[in-house]
MARDO-627885 format. One record per residue (C-alpha): residue in one letter; residue number from 0; x, y, z. Coordinates in steps of 0.001 Angstrom, whole numbers, plus 500000, padded with zeros to 6 digits. Layout:
# residues N
> A, NUM, X, Y, Z $
...
//
This chain:
# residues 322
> X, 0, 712170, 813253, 782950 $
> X, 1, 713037, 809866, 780857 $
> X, 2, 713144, 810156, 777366 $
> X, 3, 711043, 807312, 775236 $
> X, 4, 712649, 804712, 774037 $
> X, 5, 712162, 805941, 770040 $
> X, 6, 713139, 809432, 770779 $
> X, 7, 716254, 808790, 772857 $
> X, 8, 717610, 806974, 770062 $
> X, 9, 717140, 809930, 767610 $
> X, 10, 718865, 811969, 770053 $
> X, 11, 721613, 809193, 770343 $
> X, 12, 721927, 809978, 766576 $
> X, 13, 721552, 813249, 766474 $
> X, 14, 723940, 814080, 769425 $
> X, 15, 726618, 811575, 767665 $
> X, 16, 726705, 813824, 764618 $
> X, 17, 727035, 817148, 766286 $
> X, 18, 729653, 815320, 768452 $
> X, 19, 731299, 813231, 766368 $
> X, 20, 731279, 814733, 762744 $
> X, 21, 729959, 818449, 763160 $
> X, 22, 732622, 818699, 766057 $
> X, 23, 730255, 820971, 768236 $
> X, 24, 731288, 821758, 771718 $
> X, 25, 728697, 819852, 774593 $
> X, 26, 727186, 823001, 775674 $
> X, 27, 726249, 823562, 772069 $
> X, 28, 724639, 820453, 771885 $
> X, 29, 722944, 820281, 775138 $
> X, 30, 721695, 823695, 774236 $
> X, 31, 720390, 822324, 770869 $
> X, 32, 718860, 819351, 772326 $
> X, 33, 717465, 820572, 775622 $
> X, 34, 719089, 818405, 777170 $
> X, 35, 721562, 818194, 780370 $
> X, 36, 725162, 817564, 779995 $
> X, 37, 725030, 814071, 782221 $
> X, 38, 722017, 813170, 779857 $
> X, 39, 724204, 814037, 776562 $
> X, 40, 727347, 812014, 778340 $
> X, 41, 725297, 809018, 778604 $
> X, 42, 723554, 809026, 775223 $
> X, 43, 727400, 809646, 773488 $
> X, 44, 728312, 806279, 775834 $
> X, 45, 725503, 804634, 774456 $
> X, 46, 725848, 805319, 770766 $
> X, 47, 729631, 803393, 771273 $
> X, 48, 728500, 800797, 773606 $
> X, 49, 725302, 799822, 770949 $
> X, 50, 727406, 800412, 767845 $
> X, 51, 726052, 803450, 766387 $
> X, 52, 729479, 805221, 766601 $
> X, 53, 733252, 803104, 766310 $
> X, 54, 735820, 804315, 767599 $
> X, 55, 738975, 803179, 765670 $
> X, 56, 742860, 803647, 766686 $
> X, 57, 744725, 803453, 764007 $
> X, 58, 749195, 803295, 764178 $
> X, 59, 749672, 804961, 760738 $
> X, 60, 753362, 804981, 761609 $
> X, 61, 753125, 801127, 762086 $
> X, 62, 755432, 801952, 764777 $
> X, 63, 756765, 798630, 767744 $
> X, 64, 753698, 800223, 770113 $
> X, 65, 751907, 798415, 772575 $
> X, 66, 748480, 799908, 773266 $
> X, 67, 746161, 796373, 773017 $
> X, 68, 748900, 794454, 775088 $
> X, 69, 749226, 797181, 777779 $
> X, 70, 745287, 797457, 777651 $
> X, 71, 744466, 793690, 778176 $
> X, 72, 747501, 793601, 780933 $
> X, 73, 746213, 796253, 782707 $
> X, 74, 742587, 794990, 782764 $
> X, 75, 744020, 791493, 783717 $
> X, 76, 746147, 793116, 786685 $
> X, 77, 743253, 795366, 787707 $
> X, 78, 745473, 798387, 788045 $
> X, 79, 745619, 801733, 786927 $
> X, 80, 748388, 801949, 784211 $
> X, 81, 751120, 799379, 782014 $
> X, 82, 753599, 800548, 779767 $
> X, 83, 755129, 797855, 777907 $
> X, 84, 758887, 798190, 776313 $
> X, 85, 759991, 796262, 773020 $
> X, 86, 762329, 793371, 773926 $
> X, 87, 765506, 793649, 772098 $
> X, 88, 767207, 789981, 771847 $
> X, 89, 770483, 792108, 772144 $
> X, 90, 769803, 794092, 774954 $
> X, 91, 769220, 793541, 778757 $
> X, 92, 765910, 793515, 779987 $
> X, 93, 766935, 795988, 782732 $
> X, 94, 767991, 798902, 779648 $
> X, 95, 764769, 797810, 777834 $
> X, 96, 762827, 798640, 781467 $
> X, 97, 764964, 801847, 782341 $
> X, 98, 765206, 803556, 778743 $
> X, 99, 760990, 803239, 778820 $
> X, 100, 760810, 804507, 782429 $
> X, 101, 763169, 807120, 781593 $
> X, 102, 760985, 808636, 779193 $
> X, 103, 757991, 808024, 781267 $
> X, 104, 759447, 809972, 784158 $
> X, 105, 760592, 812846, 781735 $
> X, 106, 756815, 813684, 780705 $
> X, 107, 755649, 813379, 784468 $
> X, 108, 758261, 814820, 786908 $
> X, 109, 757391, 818235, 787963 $
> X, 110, 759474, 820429, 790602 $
> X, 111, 759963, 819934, 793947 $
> X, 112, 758251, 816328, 794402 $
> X, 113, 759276, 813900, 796839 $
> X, 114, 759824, 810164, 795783 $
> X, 115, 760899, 807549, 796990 $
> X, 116, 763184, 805030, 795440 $
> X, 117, 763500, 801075, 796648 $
> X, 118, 766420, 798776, 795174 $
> X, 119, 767295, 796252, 792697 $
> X, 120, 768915, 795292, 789588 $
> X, 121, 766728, 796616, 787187 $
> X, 122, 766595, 799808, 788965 $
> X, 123, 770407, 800141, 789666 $
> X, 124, 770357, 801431, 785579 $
> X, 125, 768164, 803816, 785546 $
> X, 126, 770420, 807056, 785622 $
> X, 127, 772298, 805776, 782571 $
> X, 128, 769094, 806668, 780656 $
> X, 129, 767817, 809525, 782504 $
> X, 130, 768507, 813204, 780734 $
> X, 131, 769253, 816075, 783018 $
> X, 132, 766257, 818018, 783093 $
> X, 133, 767024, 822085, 783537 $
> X, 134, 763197, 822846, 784622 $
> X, 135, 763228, 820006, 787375 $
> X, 136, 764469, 821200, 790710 $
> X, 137, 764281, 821107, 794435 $
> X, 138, 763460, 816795, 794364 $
> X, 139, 763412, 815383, 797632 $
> X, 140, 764674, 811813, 797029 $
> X, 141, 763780, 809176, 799996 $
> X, 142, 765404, 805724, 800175 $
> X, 143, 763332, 803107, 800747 $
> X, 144, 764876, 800700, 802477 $
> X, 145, 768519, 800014, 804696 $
> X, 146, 771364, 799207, 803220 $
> X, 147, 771805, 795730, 801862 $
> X, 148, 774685, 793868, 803000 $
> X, 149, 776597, 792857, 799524 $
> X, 150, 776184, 795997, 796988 $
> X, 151, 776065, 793555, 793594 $
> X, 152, 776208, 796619, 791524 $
> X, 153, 777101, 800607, 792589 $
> X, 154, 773961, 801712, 791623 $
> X, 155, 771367, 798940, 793696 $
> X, 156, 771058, 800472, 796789 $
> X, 157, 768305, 802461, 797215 $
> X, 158, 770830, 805166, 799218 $
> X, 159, 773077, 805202, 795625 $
> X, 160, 770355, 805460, 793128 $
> X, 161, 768481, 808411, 794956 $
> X, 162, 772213, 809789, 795203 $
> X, 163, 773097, 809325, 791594 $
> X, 164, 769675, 810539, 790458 $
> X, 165, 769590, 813480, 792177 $
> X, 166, 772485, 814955, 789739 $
> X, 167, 770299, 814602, 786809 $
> X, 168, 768258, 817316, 788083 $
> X, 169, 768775, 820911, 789693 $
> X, 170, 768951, 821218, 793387 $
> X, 171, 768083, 817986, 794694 $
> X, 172, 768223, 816870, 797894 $
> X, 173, 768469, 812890, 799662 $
> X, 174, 767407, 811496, 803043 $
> X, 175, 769492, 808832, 803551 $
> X, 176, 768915, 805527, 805127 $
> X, 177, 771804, 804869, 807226 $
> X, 178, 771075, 801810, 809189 $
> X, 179, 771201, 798099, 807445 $
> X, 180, 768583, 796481, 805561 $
> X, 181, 768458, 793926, 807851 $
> X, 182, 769198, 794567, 811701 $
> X, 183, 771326, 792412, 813471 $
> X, 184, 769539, 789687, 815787 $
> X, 185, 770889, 791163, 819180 $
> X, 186, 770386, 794551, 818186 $
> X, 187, 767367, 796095, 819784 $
> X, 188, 764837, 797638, 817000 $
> X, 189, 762736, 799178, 818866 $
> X, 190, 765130, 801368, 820307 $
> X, 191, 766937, 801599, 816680 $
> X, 192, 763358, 802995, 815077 $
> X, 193, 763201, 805279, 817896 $
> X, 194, 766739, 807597, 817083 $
> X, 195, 765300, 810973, 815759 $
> X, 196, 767172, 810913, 812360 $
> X, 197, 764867, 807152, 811845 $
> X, 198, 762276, 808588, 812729 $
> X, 199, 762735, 811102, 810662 $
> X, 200, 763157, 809399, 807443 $
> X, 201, 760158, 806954, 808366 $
> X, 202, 758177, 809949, 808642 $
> X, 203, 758543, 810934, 804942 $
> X, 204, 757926, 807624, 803538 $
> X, 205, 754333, 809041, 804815 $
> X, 206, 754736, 812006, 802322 $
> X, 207, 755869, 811121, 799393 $
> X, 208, 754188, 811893, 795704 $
> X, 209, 755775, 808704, 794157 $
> X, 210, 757792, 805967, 794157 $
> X, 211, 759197, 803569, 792080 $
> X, 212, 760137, 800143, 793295 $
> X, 213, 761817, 797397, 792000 $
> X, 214, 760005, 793625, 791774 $
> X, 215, 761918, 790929, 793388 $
> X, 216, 761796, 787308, 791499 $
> X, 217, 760916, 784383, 793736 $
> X, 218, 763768, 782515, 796518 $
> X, 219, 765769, 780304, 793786 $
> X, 220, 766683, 783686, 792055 $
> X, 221, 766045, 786524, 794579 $
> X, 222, 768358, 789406, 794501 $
> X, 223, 766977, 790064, 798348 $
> X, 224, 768939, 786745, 799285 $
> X, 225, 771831, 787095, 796523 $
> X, 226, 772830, 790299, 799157 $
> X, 227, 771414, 788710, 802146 $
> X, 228, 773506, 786594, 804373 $
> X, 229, 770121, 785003, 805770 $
> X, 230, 770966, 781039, 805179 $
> X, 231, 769105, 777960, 803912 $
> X, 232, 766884, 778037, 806932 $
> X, 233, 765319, 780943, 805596 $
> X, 234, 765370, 780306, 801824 $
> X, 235, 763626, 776898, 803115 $
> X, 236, 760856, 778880, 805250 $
> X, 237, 760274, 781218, 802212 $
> X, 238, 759931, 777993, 800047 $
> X, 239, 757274, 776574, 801954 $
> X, 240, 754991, 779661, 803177 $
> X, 241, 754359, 779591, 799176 $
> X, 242, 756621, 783227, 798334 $
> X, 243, 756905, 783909, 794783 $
> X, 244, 758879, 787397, 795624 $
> X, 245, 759331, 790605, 797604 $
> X, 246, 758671, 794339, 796861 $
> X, 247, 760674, 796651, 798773 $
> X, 248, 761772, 793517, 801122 $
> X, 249, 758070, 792240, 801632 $
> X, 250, 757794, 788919, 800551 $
> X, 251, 754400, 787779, 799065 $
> X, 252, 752557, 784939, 797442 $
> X, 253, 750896, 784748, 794246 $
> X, 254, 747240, 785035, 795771 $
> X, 255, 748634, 788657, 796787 $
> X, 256, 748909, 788380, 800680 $
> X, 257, 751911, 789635, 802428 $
> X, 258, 753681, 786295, 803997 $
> X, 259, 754857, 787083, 807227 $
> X, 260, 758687, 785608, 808094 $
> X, 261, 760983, 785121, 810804 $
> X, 262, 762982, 788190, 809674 $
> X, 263, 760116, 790715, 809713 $
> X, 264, 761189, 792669, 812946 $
> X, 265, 764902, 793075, 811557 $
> X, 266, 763658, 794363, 808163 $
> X, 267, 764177, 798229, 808118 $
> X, 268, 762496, 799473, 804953 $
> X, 269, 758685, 800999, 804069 $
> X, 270, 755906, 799290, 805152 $
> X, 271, 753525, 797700, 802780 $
> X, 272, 751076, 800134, 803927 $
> X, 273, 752933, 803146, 803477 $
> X, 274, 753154, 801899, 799749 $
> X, 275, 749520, 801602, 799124 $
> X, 276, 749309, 805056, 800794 $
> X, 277, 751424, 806849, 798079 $
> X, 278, 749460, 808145, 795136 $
> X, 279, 751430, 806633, 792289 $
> X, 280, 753808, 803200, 792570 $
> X, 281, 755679, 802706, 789726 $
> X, 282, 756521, 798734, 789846 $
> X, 283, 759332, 798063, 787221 $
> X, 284, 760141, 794493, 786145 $
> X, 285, 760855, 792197, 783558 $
> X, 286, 761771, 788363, 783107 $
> X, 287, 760494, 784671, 783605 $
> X, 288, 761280, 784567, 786610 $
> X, 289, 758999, 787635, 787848 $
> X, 290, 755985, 786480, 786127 $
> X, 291, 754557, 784914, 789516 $
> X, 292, 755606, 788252, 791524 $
> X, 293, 754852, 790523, 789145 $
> X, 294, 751080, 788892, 790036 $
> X, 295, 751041, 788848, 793668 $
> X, 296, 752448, 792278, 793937 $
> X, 297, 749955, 793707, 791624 $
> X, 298, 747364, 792011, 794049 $
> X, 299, 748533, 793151, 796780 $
> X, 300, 747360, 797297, 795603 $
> X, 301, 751304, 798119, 796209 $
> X, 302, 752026, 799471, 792990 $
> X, 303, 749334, 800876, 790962 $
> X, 304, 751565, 801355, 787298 $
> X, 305, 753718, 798402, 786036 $
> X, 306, 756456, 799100, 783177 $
> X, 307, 757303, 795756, 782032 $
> X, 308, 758251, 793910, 778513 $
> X, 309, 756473, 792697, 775924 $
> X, 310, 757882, 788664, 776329 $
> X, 311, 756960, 789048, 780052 $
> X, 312, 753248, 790555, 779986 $
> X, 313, 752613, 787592, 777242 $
> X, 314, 753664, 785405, 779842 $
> X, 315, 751690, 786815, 782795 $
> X, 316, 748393, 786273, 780730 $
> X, 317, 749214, 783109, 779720 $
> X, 318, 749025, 782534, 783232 $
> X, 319, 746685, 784174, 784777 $
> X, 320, 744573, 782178, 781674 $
> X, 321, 745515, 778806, 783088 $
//
């Protein structure tokens, strides 16, 4: 039955300063109101929403934290999580990234998971800031994506960094990707998918618990075609179907749509649906020039957490605001 307007908001008092002050469980409350516990849940909403109870977060420590900037990014992006790391002048972007993802993975990495890793700059330091963790075992690590076909560093290939990770922590194992990013024109993919140990590792992109991909910037700086030797005709075509960068290989546009290219059938890596069928994507990037991808891809529901920097997330409101 409703309650009147008069009396509902002496309950919303009355259950704020059990709640809030008196620190009395809900069941105690409910009990001492006659009330249900939906009914109490709502009127404890209500008291906030209306004003009758703040709510204020306070950094006593002062500390370089950035809950209001993470809050109004992840609004902006619509997904489900941002964790913003502190610029350092000094420092590369990619350490800034890594050292915050590092610590973000050491609070949430339980035993035996299986993730899967993509590629990239960014990502190629991660295992310089991850800590061997003793009560982590038994990971199953899953490339991504083929090998590309110039390594820029020894850690960029998704087959490396799942390799290289896997020692932090005890009794890992890797699936690795053996075939080539990109497949040769006169090479028949079809048949090339088809070979049991592909099919095998395509099967587990369909089981994985994570993954943590790298954010590609758009064509002028694109690490995709710094290792790629896919010529002007295709930094051209990527030009004008509007790209503004690629996750895991999968070029998109700022509006969020996945632009198809000529090189789609040659492209051995995760599909963009298997992404958006993993529970957690963590997309890491940071940088002017991944402002405009960092927006598509976060449109496109691949990645649903973003670790980024402070300098960049400015910059992404600042456009999304104009």
């Amino acid at each position: 039955m409703a309650i009147p307007a008069d009396k509902r908001y002496y309950y919303k008092l009355k259950a704020a300063q059990l709640y809030y002050i008196e620190n009395r469980r809900q069941k105690d409350i409910t009990d001492i109101l006659h009330i249900s516990k939906p009914t109490l849940i709502a009127l404890l909403k209500e008291a906030v929403d209306e004003g009758i109870v703040h709510i204020e977060i306070r950094n006593l420590k002062n500390s370089q934290l950035f809950f209001e900037l993470e809050s109004q990014l992840r609004n902006a992006l619509n997904i489900d999580d941002v964790l913003i790391a502190k610029r350092d002048k000094a420092e590369n972007i990619s350490h800034s990234l890594c050292a915050l993802l590092a610590q973000h993975l050491a609070t949430i990495l339980k035993p035996k998971l299986k993730i899967g890793f993509g590629w990239g700059r960014t990502l190629s330091v991660l295992s310089s800031f991850l800590e061997p963790q003793r009560n982590i075992y038994e990971l199953q690590l899953i490339p991504l994506m083929g090998q590309p076909e110039r390594n820029a560093g020894s850690n960029m290939a998704s087959n490396s960094l799942c390799d290289i990770i896997a020692q932090k922590y005890q009794r890992c194992s890797v699936d690795y990707f053996s075939l080539p990013l990109i497949l040769r024109s006169n090479v028949n993919t079809k048949q090339l998918k088809e070979l049991p140990d592909v099919q095998e590792i395509l099967n587990k992109m369909d089981d994985l618990d994570m993954a943590i991909v790298g954010i590609d910037s758009d064509p002028k700086t694109s690490t995709f075609l710094f290792t790629e030797q896919v010529g002007v005709e295709f930094l051209d075509e990527l030009i004008s179907k509007g790209v503004v960068g690629n996750i895991c290989s999968h070029f998109i546009n700022i509006n969020g749509d996945i632009v198809n290219t000529s090189l789609d059938e040659r492209i051995m890596a995760i599909t963009p649906q298997q992404l958006k069928r993993i529970p957690q994507v963590i997309g890491v990037a940071g940088g002017s020039d991944k402002v405009r991808s960092i927006i598509g891809g976060a449109k496109t529901g691949i990645f649903n957490m973003l670790i980024t920097d402070e300098i960049t997330a400015q910059e992404i409101l600042k456009t999304l605001d104009s």
